[in-house]
N, C-alpha and C positions, 0 to 999 in steps of 0.2 A: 862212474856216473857221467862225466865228462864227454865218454869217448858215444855214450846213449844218448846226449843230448846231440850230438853232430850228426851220430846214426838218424836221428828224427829227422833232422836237420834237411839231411839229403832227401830221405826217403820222403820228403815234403815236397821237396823241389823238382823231385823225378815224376812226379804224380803228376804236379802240374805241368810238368813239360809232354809227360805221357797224354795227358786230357789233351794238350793241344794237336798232338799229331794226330789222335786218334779219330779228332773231329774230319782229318780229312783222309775220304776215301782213296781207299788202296787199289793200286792196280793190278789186275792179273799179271799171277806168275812170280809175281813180288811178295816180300814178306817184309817191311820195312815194321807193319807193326808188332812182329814179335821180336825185330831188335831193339824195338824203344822197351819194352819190357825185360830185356836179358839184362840188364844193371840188378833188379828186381831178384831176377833168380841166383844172382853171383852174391847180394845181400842177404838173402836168405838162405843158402849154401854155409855162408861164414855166421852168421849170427851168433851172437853169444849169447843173448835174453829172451827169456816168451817177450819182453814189452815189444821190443824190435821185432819178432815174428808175425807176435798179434798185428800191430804196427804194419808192415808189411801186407799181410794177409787181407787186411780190413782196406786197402788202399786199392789192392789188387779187386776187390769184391765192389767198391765203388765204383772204378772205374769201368767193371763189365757194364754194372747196371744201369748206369751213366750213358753209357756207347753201344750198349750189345746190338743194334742193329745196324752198327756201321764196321765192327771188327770181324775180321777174316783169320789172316797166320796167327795171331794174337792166342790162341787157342795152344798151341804148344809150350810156350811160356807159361801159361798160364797154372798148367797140368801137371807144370814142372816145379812149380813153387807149391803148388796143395800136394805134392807130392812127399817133396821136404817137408810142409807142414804134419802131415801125415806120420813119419817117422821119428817126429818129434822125441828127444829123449833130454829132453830141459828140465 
């Protein structure tokens, strides 16, 4: 229970840090914003709970619909976490 409330914890913090990069556009050639998202796919990689997947998932689903007319590389990370969602075996 402990170690789920830190998991929130982060995946709170990443979000918000994610919404701020994402607000500024990316330059060709660059993919800066699907490293602000790779923390995203190493947490959902390791996860141990659907709360934290869910969690995850629903962060990730904000922030396209939040930004999607400013993300670019974002798109790879992205595919890569509904991916694991996908496989899901929780």
């Amino acid at each position: 229970y402990h170690d789920e409330k830190i998991a929130m914890y982060a995946i709170d913090s990443l979000t918000q840090i994610g919404m701020k990069y994402l607000e500024r556009a990316e330059l060709a050639n660059f993919t800066f914003h699907n490293d602000i998202l790779k923390p995203f796919v190493v947490l959902m990689r390791n996860r141990r709970s659907q709360i934290i997947q869910r969690l995850i998932v629903d962060c990730i689903v904000q922030m396209i619909k939040s930004k999607v007319g400013s993300i670019k590389s974002v798109w790879r990370s992205v595919f890569m976490i509904f991916t694991v969602a996908a496989d899901d075996d929780l």
